[in-house]
C-alpha positions in Angstrom: 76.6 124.9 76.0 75.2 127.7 73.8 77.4 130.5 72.4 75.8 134.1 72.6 76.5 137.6 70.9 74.5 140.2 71.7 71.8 138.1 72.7 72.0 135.6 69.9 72.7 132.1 69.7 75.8 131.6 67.1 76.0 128.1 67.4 75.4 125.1 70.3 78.4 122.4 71.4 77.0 119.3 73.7 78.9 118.0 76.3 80.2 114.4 77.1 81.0 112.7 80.2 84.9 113.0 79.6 84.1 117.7 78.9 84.6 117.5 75.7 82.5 119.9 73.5 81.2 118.9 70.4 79.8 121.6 68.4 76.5 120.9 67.0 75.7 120.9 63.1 78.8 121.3 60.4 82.2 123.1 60.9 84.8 123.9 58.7 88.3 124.8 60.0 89.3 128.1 59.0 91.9 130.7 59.7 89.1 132.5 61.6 89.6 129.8 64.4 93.2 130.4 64.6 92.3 134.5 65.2 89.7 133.8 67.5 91.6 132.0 69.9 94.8 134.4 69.6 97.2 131.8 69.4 99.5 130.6 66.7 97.6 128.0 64.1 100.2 125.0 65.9 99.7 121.2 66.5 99.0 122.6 70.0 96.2 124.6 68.9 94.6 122.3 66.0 94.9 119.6 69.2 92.2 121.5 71.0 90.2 122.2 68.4 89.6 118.2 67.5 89.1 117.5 71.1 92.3 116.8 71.9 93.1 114.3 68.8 96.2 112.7 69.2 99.3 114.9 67.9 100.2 111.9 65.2 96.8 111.9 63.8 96.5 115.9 63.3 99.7 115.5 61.7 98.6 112.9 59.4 95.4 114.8 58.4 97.5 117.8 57.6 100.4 115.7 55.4 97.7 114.0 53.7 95.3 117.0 53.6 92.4 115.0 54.7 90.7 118.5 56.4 89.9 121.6 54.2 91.5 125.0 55.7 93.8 123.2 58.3 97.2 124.5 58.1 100.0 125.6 60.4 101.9 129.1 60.6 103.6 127.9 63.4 106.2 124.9 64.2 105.8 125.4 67.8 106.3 122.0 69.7 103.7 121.0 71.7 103.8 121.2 75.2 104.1 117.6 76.2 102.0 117.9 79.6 97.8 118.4 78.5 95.7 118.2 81.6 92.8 117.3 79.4 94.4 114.3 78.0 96.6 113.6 81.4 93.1 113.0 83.2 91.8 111.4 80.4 94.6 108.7 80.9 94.4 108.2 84.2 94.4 104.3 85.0 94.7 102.9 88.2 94.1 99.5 90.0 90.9 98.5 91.2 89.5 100.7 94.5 87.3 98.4 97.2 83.9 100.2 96.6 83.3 102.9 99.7 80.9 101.4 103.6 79.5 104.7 102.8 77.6 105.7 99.5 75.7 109.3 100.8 79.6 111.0 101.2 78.6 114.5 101.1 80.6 116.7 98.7 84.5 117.0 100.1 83.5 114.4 103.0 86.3 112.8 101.3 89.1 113.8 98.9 91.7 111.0 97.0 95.4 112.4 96.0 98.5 111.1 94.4 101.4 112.7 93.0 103.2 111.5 89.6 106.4 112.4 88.1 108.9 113.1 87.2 108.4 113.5 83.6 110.5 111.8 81.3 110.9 115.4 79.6 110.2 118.9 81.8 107.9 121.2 80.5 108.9 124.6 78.9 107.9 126.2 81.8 109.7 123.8 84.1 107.1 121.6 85.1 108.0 117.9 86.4 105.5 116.6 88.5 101.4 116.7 88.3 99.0 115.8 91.6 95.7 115.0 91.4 92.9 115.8 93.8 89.5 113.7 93.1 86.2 114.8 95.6 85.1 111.0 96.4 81.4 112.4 96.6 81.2 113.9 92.5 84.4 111.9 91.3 85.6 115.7 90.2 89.3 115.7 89.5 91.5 118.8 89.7 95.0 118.9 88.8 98.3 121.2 89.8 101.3 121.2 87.8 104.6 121.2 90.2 108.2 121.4 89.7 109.2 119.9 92.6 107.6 117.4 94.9 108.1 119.5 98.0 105.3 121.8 96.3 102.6 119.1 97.4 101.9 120.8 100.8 101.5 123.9 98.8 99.1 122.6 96.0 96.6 121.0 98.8 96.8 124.4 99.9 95.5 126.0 97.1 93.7 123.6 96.4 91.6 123.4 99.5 90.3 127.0 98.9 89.5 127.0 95.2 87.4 123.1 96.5 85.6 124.8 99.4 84.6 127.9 98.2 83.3 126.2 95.2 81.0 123.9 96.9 80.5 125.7 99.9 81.8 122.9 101.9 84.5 121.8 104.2 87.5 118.9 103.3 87.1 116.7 106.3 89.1 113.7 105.3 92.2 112.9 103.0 93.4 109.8 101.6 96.9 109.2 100.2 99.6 106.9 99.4 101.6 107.9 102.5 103.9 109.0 100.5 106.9 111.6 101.6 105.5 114.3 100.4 102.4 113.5 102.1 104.0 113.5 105.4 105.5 116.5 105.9 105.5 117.7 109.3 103.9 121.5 108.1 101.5 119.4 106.0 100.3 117.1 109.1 100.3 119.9 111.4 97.9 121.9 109.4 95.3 118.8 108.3 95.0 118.9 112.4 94.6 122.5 113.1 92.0 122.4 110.2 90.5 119.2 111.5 91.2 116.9 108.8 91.2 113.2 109.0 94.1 111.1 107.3 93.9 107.7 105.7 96.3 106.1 103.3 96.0 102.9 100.8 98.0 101.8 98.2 95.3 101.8 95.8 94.2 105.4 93.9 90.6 105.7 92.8 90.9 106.7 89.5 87.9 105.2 88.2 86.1 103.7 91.2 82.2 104.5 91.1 79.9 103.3 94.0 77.3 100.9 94.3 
């Protein structure tokens, strides 16, 4: 990833297998970061800014002032849902490897909803859903506050997928679970022509071959 101004490369970040950018040379932490980004120097903020370091760690860095220019001007709590770190954590039980390793991109697409949370979000969030493409193993997650807003995210969903890689969904896999089996959520996977399959299983981490 290079960062450009006017035609001039500021500075280059490389990116790992999990998306997170690491910038390339020597940093140091500034005030200038916290304007940048617009938002209030908070755990929150600092979190993204080490790669999503764990909240007790930034904290312990600032108490023991193990990081030169990292301060807070705000006591903001942090928002307990990070879909970084969520996906990051995903773990699952083991997934039977695919019959077929040439899936072509959205041939197949895994789901499963979790929640509720322990602690809703500020902005009322309780549940998270999880879409993963079995072809690239690209995840996408939705926020809900209810489960009946499943239908609704595979909805949405569906679009962003398909115009993104030009491609149709032509098969979804699920736990079965209520919220799967709405009757306005079977009804449109068959006016839109796509199969269903369920397992118990949710291939988190599955890779083929």
């Amino acid at each position: 990833m290079a960062f450009r101004q006017d035609k001039l490369t500021l500075f280059t970040a490389s990116i790992d297998f999990s998306n997170s950018a690491t910038l390339s040379g020597s940093t140091v932490a500034s005030e200038a970061a916290c304007v940048m980004s617009m938002l209030p120097a908070d755990l929150s903020l600092w979190h993204c800014h080490f790669t999503h370091y764990n909240y007790a760690d930034v904290k312990r860095m600032i108490e023991h002032k193990l990081v030169t220019g990292l301060v807070l001007d705000s006591d903001n709590k942090p928002d307990p849902i990070c879909e970084p770190c969520i996906a990051e954590k995903i773990s699952a039980n083991p997934f039977p490897p695919s019959a077929n390793y040439n899936r072509s991109p959205l041939a197949l697409v895994h789901s499963d909803l979790h929640g509720p949370l322990s602690v809703t979000t500020y902005q009322g969030y309780k549940y998270w859903i999880i879409f993963i493409d079995d072809s690239t193993h690209f995840r996408s997650i939705h926020l809900l506050k209810f489960k009946s807003q499943t239908f609704e995210a595979f909805k949405y969903y569906k679009v962003w997928a398909e115009n993104q890689l030009s491609a149709k969904i032509l098969e979804l896999q699920d736990d079965k679970g209520n919220e799967y089996m709405s009757k306005e959520f079977l009804q449109f996977t068959i006016q839109h022509s796509i199969q269903r399959c369920h397992h118990p299983f949710f291939p988190s981490n599955h890779h083929h071959g």
